[in-house]
MARPA-42130 format. One record per residue (C-alpha): residue number from 1; residue in one letter; x, y, z. Coordinates in nm, 2 decimals. Layout:
NUM,A,X,Y,Z .
...
This chain:
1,X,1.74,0.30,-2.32 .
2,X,1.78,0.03,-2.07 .
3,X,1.55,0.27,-1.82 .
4,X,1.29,0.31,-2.06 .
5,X,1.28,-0.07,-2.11 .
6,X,1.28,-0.11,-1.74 .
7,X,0.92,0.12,-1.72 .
8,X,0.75,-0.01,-1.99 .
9,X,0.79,-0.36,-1.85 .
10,X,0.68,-0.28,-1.52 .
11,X,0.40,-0.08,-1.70 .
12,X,0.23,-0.31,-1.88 .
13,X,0.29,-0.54,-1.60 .
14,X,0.10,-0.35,-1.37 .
15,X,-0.16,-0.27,-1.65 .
16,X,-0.22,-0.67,-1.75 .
17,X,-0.24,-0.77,-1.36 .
18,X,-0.50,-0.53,-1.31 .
19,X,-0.72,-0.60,-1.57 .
20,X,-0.66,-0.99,-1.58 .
21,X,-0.55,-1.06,-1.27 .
22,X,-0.20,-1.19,-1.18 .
23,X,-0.27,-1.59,-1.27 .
24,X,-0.36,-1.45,-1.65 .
25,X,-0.12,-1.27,-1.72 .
26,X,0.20,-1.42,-1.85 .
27,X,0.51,-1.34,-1.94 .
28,X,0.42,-1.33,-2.34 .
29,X,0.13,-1.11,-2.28 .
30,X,0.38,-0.89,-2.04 .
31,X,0.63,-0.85,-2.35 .
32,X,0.38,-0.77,-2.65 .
33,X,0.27,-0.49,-2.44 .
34,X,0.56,-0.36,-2.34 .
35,X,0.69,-0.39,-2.71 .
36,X,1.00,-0.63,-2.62 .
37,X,1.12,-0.97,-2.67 .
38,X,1.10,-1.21,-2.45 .
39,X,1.42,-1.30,-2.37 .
40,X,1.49,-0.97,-2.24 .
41,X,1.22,-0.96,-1.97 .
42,X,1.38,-1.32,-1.85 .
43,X,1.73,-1.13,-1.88 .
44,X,1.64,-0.86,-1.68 .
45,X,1.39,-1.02,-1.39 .
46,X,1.47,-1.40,-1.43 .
47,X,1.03,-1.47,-1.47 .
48,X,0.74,-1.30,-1.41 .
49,X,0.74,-1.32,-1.08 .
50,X,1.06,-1.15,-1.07 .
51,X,0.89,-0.86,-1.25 .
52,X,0.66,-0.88,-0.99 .
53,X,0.86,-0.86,-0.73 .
54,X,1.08,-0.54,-0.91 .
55,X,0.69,-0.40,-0.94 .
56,X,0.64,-0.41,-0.60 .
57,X,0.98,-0.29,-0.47 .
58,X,0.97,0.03,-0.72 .
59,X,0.63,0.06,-0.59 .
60,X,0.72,0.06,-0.20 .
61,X,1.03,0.30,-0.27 .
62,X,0.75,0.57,-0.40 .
63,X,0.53,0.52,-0.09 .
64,X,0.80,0.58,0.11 .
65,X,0.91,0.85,-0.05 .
66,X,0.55,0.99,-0.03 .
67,X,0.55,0.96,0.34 .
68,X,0.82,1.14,0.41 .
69,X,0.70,1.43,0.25 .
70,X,0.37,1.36,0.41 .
71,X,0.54,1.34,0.77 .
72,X,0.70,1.68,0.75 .
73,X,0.32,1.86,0.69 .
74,X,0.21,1.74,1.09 .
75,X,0.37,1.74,1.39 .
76,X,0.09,1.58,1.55 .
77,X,0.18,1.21,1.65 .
78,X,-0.20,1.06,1.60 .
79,X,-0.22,1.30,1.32 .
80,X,0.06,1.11,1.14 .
81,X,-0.10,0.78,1.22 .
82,X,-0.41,0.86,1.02 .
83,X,-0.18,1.01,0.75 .
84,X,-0.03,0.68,0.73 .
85,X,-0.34,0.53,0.68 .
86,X,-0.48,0.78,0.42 .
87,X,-0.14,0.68,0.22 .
88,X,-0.20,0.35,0.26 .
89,X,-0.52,0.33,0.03 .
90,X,-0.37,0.67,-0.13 .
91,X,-0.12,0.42,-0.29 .
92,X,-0.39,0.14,-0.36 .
93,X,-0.57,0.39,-0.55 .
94,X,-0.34,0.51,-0.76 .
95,X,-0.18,0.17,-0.82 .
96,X,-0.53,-0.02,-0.93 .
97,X,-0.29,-0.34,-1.08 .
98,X,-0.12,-0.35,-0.69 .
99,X,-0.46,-0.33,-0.56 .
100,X,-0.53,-0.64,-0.75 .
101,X,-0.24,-0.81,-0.65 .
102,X,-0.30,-0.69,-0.29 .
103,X,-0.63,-0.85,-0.27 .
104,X,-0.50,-1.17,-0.46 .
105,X,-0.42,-1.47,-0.20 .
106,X,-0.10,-1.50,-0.43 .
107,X,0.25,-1.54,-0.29 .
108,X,0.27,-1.23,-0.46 .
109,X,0.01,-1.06,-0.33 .
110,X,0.12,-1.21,-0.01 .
111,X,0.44,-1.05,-0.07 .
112,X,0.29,-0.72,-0.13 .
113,X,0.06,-0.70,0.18 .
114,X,0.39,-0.83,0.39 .
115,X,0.59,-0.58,0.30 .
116,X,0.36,-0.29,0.33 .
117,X,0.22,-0.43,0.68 .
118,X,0.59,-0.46,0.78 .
119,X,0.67,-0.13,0.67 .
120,X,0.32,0.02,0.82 .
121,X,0.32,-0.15,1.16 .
122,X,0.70,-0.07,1.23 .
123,X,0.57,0.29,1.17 .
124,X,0.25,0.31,1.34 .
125,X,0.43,0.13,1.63 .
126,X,0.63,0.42,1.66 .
127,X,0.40,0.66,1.62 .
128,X,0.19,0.54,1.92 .
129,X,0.54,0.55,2.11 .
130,X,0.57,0.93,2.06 .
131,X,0.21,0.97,2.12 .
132,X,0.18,0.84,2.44 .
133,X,0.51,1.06,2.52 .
134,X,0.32,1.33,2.42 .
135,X,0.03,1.20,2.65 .
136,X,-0.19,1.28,2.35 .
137,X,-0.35,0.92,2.36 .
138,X,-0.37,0.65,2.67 .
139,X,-0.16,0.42,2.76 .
140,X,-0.13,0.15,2.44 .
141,X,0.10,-0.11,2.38 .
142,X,0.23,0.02,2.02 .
143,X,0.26,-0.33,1.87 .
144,X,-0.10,-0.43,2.01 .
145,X,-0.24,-0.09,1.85 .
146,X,-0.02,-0.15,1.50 .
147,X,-0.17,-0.44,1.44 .
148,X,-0.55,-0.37,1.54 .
149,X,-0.48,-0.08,1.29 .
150,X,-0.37,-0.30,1.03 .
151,X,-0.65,-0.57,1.08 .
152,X,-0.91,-0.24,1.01 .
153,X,-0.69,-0.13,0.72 .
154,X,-0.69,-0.52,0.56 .
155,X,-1.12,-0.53,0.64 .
156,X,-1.13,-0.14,0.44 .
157,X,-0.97,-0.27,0.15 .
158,X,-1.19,-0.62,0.13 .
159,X,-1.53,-0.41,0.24 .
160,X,-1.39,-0.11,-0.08 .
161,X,-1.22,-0.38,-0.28 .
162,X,-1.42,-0.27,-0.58 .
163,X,-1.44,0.13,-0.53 .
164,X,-1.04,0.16,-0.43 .
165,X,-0.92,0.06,-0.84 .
166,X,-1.23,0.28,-1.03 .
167,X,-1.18,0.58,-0.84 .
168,X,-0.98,0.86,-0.66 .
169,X,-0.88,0.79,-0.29 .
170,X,-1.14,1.11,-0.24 .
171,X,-1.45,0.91,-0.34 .
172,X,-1.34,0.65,-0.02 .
173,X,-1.20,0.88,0.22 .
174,X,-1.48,0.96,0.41 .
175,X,-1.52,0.56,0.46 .
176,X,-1.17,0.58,0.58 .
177,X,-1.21,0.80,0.80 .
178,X,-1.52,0.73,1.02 .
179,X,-1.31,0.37,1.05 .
180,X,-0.98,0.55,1.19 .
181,X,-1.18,0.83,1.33 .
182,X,-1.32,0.54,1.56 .
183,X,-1.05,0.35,1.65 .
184,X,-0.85,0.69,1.72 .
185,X,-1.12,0.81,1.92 .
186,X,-1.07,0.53,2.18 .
187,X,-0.70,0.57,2.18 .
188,X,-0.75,0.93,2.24 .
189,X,-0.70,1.08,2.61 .
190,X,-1.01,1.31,2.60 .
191,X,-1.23,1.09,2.38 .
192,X,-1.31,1.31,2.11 .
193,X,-1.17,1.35,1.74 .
């Protein structure tokens, strides 16, 4: 019972901050539509930032999760890279109230966009490590190349802000890719894609 509890809250969270934004929604709002009293979303996350916070973290777990099984489908270095990427707005797209709070200069949304940049740049950093073992792009300082990665990725999400929520990561990803296709391109040994 306490599970169910736990996803309906985070739910209807997710739900309200999406359509309203994460300075209208409240805790009130957050417990009529998950159908429970008040008192128990402050017993179980402390205020609705704590929610938030649980939101997010449940929310990072499954992207993680997703690229691991992502990871084990190329062996390819650069080829994970962009896979990272295409999870990246993969995940905004199917989580339209995180996109919200993404895009929101919230400590929240702050704390979402940390996390995931963390997460993504440790990541990329290492993928440009192995690639440049595997002499498949030129000589980059990972770091340097994480975070020119991530400063596209943060421009995609402004310049798709309102296509990312209404529709499938298909209807974006040929945006997606002519950006990554570009900056992979110059990273690339031989030039081409």
């Amino acid at each position: 019972m306490k599970e169910q509890k736990h996803h309906r809250i985070l739910e209807a969270a997710e739900h309200l901050i999406a359509r309203f934004g994460m300075r209208k929604t409240g805790v009130d709002e957050i417990a009529r539509a998950a159908r429970v009293a008040k008192g128990t979303l402050y017993n179980y996350y402390g205020s609705k930032e704590g929610i938030v916070r649980e939101l997010i973290r449940e929310k990072i777990r499954r992207f993680d999760e997703r690229l691991e099984g992502v990871f084990r489908e190329f062996s390819d270095p650069v080829e994970k890279i962009r896979s990272v990427v295409h999870e990246h707005f993969r995940f905004l797209c199917a989580n339209p109230g995180l996109t919200v709070l993404a895009l929101d200069d919230s400590p929240e949304g702050e704390a979402l966009t940390g996390e995931l940049d963390g997460r993504e740049k440790s990541l990329i950093s290492r993928l440009v490590g192995e690639a440049r073992q595997a002499d498949s792009i030129a000589d980059a300082d990972p770091a340097q190349t994480a975070d020119a990665l991530l400063c596209m990725v943060r421009g995609l999400e402004r310049a798709l802000r309102f296509r990312i929520p209404s529709g499938p990561f298909e209807s974006i990803r040929d945006d997606i890719d002519r950006a990554i296709g570009l900056l992979l391109a110059g990273l690339k040994k031989n030039r081409t894609i």
